[in-house]
C-alpha positions as CSV (number, residue, x, y, z in Angstrom):
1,X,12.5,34.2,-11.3
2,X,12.7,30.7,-12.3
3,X,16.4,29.7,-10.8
4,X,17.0,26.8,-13.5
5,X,17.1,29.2,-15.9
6,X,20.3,30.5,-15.3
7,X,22.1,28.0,-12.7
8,X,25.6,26.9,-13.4
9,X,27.7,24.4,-11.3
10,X,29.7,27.6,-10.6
11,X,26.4,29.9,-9.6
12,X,26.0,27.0,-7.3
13,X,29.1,27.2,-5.8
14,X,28.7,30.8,-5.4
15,X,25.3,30.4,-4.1
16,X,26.2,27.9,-1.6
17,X,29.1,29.6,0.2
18,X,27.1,33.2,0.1
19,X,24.2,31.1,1.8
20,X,26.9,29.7,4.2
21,X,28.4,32.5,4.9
22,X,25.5,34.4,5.8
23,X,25.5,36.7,3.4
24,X,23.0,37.2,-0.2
25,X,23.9,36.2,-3.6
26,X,24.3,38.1,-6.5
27,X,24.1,35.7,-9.9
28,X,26.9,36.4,-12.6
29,X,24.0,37.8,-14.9
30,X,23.4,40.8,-12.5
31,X,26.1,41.4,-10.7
32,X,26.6,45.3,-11.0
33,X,23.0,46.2,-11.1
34,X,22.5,46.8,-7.4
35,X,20.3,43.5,-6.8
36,X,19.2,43.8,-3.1
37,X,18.0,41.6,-0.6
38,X,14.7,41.2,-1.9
39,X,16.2,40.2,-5.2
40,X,17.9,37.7,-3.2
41,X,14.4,36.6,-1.7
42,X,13.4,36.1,-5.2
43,X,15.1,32.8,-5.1
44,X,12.0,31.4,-3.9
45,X,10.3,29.6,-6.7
46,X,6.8,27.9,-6.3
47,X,5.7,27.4,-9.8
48,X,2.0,27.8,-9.0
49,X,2.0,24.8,-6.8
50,X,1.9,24.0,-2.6
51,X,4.9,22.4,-1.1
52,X,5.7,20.1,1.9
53,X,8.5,21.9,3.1
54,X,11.7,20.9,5.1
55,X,10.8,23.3,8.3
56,X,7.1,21.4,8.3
57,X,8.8,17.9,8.3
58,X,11.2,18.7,11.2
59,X,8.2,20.9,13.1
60,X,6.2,17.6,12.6
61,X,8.6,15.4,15.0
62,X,7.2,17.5,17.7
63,X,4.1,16.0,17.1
64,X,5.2,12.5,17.4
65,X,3.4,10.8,20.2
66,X,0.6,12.9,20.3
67,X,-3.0,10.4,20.8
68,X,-4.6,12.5,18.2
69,X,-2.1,11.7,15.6
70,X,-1.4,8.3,16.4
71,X,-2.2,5.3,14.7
72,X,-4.0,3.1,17.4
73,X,-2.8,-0.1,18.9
74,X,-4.3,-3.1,18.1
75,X,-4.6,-6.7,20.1
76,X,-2.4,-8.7,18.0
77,X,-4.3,-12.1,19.3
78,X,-7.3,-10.8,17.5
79,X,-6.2,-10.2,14.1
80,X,-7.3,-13.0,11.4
81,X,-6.0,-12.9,7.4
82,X,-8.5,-12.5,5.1
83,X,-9.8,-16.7,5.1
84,X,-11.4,-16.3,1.6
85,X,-8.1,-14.0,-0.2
86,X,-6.6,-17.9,-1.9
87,X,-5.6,-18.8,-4.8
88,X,-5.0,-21.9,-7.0
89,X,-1.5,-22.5,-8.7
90,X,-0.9,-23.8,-12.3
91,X,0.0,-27.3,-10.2
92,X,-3.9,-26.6,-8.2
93,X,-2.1,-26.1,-5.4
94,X,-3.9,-23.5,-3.1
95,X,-1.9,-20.3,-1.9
96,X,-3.0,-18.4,0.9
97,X,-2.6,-15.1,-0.5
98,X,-1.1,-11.8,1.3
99,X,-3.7,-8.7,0.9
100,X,-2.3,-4.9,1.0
101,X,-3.2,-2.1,-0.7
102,X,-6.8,-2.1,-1.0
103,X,-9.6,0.5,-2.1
104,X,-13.8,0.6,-2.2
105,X,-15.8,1.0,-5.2
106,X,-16.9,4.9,-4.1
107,X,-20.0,6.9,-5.5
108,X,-18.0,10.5,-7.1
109,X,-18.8,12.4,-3.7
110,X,-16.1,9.4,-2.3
111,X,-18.8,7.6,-0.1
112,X,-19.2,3.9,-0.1
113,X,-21.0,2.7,-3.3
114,X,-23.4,-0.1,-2.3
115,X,-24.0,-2.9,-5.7
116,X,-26.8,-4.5,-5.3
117,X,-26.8,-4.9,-1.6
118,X,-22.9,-5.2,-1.9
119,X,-20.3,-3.3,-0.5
120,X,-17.0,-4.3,-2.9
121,X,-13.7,-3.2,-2.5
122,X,-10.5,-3.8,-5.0
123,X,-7.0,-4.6,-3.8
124,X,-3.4,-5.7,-4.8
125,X,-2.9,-9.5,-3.4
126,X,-0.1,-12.5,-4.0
127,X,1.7,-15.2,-3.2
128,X,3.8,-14.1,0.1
129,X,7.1,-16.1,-1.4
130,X,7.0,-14.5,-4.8
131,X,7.0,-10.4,-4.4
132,X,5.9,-10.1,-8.3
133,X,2.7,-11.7,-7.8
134,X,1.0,-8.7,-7.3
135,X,-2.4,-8.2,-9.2
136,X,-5.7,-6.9,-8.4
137,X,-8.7,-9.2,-6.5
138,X,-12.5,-8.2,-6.0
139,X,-13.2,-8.9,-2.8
140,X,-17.1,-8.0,-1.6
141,X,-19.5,-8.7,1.0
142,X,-23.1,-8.2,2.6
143,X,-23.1,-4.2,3.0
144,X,-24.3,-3.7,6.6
145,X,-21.8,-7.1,8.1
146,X,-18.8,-6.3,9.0
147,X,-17.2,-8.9,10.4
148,X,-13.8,-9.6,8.6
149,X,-15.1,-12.9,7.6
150,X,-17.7,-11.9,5.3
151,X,-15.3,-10.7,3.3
152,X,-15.5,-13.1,-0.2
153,X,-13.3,-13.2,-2.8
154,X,-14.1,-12.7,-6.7
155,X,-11.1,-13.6,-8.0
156,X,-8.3,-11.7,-10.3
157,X,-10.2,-8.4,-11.8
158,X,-8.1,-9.1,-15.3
159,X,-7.1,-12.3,-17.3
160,X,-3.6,-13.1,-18.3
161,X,-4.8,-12.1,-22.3
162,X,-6.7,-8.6,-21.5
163,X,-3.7,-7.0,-21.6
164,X,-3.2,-8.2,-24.9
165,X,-6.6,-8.2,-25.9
166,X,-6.9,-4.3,-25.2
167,X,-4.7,-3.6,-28.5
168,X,-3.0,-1.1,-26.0
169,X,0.7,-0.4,-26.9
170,X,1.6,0.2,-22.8
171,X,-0.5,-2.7,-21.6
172,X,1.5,-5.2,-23.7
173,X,4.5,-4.6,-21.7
174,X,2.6,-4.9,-18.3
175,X,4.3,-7.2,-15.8
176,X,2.1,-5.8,-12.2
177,X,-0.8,-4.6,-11.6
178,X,-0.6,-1.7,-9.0
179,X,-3.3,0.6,-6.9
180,X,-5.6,3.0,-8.2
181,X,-9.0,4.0,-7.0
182,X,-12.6,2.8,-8.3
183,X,-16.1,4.7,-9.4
184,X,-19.5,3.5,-9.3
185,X,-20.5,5.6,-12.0
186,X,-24.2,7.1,-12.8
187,X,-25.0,4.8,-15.0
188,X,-24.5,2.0,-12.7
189,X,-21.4,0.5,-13.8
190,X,-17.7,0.1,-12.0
191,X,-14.9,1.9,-13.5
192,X,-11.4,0.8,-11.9
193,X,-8.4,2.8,-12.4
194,X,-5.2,1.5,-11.7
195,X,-1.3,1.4,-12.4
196,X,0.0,-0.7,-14.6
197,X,3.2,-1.3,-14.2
198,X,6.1,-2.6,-16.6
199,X,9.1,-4.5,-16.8
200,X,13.0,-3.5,-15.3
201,X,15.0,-4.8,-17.6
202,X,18.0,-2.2,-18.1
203,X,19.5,-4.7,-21.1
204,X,16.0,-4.0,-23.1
205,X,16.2,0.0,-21.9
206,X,13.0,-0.9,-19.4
207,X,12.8,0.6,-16.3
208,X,9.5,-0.2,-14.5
209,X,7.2,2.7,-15.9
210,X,4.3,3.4,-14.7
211,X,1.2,3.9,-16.7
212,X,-2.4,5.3,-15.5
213,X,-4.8,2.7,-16.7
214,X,-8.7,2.3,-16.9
215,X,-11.4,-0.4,-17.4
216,X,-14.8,-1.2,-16.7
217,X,-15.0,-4.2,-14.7
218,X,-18.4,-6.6,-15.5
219,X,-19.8,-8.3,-12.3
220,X,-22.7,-10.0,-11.8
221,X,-24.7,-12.3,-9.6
222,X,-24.3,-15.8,-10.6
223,X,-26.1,-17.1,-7.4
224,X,-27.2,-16.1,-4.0
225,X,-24.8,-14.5,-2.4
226,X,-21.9,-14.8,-4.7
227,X,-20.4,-12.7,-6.9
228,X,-18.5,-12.9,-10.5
229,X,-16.0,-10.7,-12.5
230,X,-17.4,-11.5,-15.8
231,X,-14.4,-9.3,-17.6
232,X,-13.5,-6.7,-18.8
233,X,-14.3,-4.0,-21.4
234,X,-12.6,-0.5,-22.6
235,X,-9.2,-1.1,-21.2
236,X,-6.8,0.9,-22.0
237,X,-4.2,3.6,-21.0
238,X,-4.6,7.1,-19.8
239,X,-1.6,8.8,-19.5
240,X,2.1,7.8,-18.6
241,X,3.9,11.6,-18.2
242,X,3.7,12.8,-21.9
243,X,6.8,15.0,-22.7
244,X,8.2,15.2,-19.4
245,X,7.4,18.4,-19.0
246,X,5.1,18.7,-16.7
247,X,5.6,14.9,-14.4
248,X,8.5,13.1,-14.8
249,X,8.6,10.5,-17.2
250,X,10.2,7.4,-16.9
251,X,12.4,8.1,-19.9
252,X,13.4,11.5,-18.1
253,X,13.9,10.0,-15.0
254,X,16.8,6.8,-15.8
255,X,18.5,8.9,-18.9
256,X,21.8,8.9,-17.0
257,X,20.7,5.8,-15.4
258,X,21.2,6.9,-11.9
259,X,19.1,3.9,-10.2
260,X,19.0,6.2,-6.8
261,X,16.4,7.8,-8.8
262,X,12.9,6.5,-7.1
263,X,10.4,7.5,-10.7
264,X,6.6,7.4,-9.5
265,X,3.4,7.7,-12.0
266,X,1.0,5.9,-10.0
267,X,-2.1,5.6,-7.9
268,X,-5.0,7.1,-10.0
269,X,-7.7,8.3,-7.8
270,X,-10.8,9.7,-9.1
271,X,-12.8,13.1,-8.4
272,X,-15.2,15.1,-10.0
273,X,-15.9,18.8,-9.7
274,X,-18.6,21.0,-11.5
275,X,-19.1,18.1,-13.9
276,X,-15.5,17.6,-15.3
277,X,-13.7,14.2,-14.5
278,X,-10.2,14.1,-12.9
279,X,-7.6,11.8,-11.4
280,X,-5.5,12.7,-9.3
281,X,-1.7,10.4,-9.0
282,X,1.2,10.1,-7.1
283,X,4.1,11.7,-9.6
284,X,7.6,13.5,-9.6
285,X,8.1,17.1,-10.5
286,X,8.3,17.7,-14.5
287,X,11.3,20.1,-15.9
288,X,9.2,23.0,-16.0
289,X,7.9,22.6,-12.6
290,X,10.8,22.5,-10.0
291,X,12.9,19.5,-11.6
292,X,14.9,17.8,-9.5
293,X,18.7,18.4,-9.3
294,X,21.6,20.2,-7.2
295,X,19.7,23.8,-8.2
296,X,16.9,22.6,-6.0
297,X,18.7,23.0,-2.8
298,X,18.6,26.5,-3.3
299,X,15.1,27.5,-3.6
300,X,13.7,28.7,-0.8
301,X,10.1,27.6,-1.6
302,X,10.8,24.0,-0.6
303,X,12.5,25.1,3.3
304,X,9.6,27.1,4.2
305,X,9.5,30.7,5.7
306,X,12.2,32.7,6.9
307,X,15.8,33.3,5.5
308,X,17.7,32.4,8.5
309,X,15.4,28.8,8.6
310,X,17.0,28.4,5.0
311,X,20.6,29.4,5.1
312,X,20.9,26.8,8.4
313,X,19.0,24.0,6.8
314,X,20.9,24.5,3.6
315,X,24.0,24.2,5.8
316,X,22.9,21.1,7.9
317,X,22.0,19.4,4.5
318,X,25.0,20.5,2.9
319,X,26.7,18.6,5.1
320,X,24.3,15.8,5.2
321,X,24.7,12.2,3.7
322,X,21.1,12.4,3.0
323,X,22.1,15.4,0.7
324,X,22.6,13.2,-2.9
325,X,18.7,11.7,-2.0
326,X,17.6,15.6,-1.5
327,X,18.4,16.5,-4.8
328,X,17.0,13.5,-6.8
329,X,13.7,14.2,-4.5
330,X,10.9,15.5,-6.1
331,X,7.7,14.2,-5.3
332,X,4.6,15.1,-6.9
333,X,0.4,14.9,-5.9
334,X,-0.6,15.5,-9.9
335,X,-3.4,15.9,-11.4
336,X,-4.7,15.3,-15.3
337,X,-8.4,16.4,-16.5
338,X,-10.3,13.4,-18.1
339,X,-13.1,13.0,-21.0
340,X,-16.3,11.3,-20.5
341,X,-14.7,8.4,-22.0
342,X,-12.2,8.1,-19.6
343,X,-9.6,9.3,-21.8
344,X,-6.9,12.1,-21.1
345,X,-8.2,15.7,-21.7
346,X,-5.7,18.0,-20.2
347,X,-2.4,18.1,-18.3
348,X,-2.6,20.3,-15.0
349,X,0.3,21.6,-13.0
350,X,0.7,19.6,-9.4
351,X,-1.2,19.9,-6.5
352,X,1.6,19.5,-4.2
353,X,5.3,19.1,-4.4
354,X,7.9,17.5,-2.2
355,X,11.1,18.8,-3.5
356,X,14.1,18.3,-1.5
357,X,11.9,16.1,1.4
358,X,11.1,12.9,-0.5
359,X,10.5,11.6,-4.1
360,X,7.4,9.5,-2.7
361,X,4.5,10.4,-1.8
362,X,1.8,7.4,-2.6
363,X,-1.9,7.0,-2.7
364,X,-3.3,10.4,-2.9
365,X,-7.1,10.0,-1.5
366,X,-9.3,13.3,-2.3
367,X,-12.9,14.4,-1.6
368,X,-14.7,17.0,-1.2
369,X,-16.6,17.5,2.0
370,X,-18.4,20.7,3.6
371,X,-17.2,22.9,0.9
372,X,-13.4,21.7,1.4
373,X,-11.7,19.2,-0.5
374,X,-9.2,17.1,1.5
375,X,-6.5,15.8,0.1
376,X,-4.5,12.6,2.1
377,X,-0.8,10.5,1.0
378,X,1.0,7.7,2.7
379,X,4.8,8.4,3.3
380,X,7.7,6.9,4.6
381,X,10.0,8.1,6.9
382,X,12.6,6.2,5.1
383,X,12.5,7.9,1.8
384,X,12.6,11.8,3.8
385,X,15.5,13.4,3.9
386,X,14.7,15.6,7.0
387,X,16.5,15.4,10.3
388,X,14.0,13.8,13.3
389,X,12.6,10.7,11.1
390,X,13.7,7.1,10.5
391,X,12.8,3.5,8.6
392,X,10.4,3.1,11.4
393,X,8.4,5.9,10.7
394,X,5.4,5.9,8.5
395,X,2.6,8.8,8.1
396,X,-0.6,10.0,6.4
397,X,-0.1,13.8,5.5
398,X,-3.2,15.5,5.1
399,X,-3.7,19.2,3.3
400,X,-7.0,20.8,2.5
401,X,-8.4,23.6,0.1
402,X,-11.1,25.3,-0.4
403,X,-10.5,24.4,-4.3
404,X,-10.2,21.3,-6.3
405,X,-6.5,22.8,-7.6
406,X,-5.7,24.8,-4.6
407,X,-3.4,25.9,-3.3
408,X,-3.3,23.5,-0.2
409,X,-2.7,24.2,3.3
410,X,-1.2,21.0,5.6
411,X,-3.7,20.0,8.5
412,X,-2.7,20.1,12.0
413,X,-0.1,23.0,11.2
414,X,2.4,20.7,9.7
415,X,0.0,18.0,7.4
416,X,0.6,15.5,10.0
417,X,-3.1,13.6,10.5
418,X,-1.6,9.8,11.1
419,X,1.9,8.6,12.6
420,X,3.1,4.9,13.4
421,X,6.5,3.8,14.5
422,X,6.6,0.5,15.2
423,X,9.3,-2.4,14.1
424,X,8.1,-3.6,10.9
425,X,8.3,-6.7,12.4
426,X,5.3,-6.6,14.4
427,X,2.2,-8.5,13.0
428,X,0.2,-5.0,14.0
429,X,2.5,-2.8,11.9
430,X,0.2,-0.9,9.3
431,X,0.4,1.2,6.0
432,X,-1.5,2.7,2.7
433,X,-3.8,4.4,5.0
434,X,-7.0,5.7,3.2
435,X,-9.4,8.0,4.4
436,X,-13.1,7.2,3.5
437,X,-16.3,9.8,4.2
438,X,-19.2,8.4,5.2
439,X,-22.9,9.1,4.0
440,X,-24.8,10.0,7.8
441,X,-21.9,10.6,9.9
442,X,-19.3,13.5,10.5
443,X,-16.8,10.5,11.0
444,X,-14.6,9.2,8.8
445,X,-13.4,5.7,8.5
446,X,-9.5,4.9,8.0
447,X,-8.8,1.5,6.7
448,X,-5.4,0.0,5.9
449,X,-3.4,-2.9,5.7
450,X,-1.9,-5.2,8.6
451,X,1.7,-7.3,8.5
452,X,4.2,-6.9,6.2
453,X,4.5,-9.2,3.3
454,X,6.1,-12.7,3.6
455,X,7.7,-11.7,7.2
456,X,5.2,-14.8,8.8
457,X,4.9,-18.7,7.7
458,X,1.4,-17.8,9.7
459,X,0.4,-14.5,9.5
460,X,-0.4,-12.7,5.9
461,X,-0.8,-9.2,5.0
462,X,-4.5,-8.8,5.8
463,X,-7.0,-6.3,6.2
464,X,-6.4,-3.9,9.1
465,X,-8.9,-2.6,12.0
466,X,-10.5,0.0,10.6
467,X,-10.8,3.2,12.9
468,X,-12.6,6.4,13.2
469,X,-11.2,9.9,12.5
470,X,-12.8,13.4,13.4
471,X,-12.5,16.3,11.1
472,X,-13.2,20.3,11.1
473,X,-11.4,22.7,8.9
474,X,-7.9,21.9,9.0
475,X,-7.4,20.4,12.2
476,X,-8.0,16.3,12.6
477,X,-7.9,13.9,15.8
478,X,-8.3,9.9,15.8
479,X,-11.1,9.4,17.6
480,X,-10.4,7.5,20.9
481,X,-12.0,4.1,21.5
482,X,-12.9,4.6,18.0
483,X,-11.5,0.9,17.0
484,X,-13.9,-1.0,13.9
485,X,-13.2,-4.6,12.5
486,X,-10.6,-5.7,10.6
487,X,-11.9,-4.0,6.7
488,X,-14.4,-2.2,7.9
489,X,-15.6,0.8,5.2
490,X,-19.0,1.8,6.4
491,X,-19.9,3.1,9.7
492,X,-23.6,3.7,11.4
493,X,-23.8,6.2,14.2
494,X,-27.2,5.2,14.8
495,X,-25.7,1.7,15.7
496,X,-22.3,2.5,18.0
């Protein structure tokens, strides 16, 4: 039974003090025809899709500290900014640039694509004292060094006129440019997906949406050694949440423009299975799918097992302050079939939903590896509504399948696979963590970024040292002593 269907504000209020009181609940519409306790246990709703559920959130506290969970430590004397990520202002001044977010040009099976002896990788960089300079760089090096200083620097992916040029009615609005993923496709060319992101401007009815975008990027070899982005070609966008229905638009999301709401449709990452094209986003419930709202404090999907677990959750976040945020969170892993032409094919239902814990959940990272596909998102302990957590938290949630649509199971019991908690003052403080499988190895390498941005005159936001992570089934463990350089994407057993 779908409990939007027939939720009042006065079934809420009756459902809320039966819950609190212990006892079950009988909506208006049946009352009188005997509904029993397992009607009452038909309050739990999942719509087809996996959740991240309140009792897995507060079981995951209890896993804080543990070494194979932890983000490791890094020598803070050692770390160096990316020398070569500059730019040149419209006065030729030169701006050393702040680097975050960053992803590798990946064969489909998500393994390190190598260009013409290159390894490339793609990430959001700007000037530290303007936080909307944010647009997409090519950086690339040498594939077998990797020192942090081999690292080179293409340049901006896209010109101030492509978005213009493209004849796209979403790209003409586009004020950022904001992560995706990147394919080095069969036929040997690189396919960036990305977010483009518009204005906030509540005078103009604006509100920042997000839009799933695509373009080949053109690179070539100019000299020895050096790389050029020689433009761009089919740009356009892909999809940007359609009727609502399914993932939130951003129309949906501001229509009684309650700014608490936090709308995501971003972070296109790219996957193939059995010869269809997908991406796969960071995106909020649709209406059909476990919308958010007071209604969705009730469903018992999103607590996890066990009705006594529910009814004293419900009452703790009754009487929570966090309770306004729980209803407005619904956070979404979707997923949208592609044509061969990079062009939307098919709306799917989500992968995984976050309804009542947090409205973000960012930069899902998917592969497929020994029959399983794994399926990885940054979070922030200040965007969770559940008890245990706070601003200094941040995590990687891992869930794995044995299906490209599920459902998912969380790794390590709860779907905690990386925790940090430092001050995010510290230079070593580290986020967007993305998990990268590599071609000879039963390893994985974790890369990330390093320093927040514009906290230091001195220090940027730079690439962070890369580590290694071990993987079986659904269980994972950073791999001790398993420290790489600053950016590194590749790894060689043969040569540890």
């Amino acid at each position: 039974m779908n409990f939007r269907n027939f939720a009042s504000k006065a079934t809420v209020a009756s459902l809320s003090a039966a819950i609190l009181l212990g006892g079950s609940f009988t909506p208006a519409s049946a009352q009188g025809k005997g509904v029993d306790e397992a009607q009452a246990k038909s309050y739990k709703e999942t719509y087809g899709t996996s959740q991240i559920t309140r009792e897995a959130m507060k079981n995951m506290v209890n896993q804080h500290g543990d070494k194979r969970y932890t983000v490791p430590g890094f020598d803070e004397s050692t770390i160096k900014n990316v020398e070569s990520a500059v730019k040149t202002d419209k006065n030729g001044n030169k701006i050393k640039m702040d680097v975050w977010d960053t992803w590798p040009l990946q064969n489909a099976d998500g393994t390190v694509a190598e260009y013409n002896g290159y390894h490339i990788v793609f990430g959001l960089a700007g000037d530290p004292k303007n936080p909307n300079d944010t647009f997409i760089y090519m950086f690339y090096k040498k594939a077998g060094d990797n020192s942090v200083d081999a690292w080179k620097n293409a340049g901006r992916v896209f010109d101030d006129n492509d978005k213009y040029e493209a004849n796209d009615e979403h790209l003409k609005g586009q004020i950022e440019e904001w992560s995706g993923s990147a394919l080095f496709t069969d036929d040997g060319e690189i396919r960036l997906f990305y977010t483009n992101r518009g204005d906030f401007n509540e005078s103009q009815k604006l509100f920042g949406k997000q839009t799933l975008t695509t373009a080949q990027v053109n690179v070539s070899e100019q000299q020895e050694n050096t790389l050029k982005v020689d433009g761009v070609e089919d740009h356009k966008s892909i999809y940007e949440g359609g009727d609502s229905k399914t993932y939130e638009s951003v129309n949906k999301a501001f229509e009684d423009r309650n700014f608490m709401n936090n709308h995501t449709l971003r972070d296109p990452h790219y996957i193939e299975d059995k010869g269809r094209k997908y991406l796969v986003f960071e995106a909020n419930t649709g209406t059909e799918y476990g919308y958010s709202g007071e209604e969705s404090l009730y469903n018992r999907a999103y607590y996890g097992n066990g009705m006594k677990f529910f009814r004293d959750e419900f009452k703790n976040l009754d009487n929570s302050d966090k309770k306004d945020e729980a209803e407005l969170a619904n956070g979404a892993i979707g997923i949208v079939e592609i044509n061969d032409d990079y062009t939307l094919k098919n709306e799917m239902k989500p992968l995984i939903v976050s309804n009542t814990v947090t409205d973000e959940i960012e930069r899902p990272n998917i592969f497929k590896k020994d029959g399983k596909f794994y399926l990885f998102t940054s979070t922030r302990g200040s965007k969770m509504t559940t008890d245990g957590v706070d601003d200094r938290d941040i995590y990687m949630l891992g869930y794995v399948s044995n299906s490209l649509t599920g459902p998912y199971k969380p790794m390590n019991d709860t779907g905690i696979v990386l925790h940090q908690d430092l001050d995010p003052n510290d230079v070593t403080w580290t986020y967007a963590h993305y998990v990268i499988p590599q071609k000879d190895s039963d390893k994985f390498v974790v890369t990330s970024y390093m320093t927040n941005r514009g906290f230091f005159e001195d220090k940027k936001s730079t690439f962070a040292p890369s580590f290694l992570l071990d993987m079986k089934g659904n269980k994972s463990s950073v791999v001790q002593n398993g420290t790489l350089e600053q950016g590194q994407i590749t790894y060689d057993e043969k040569k540890k």
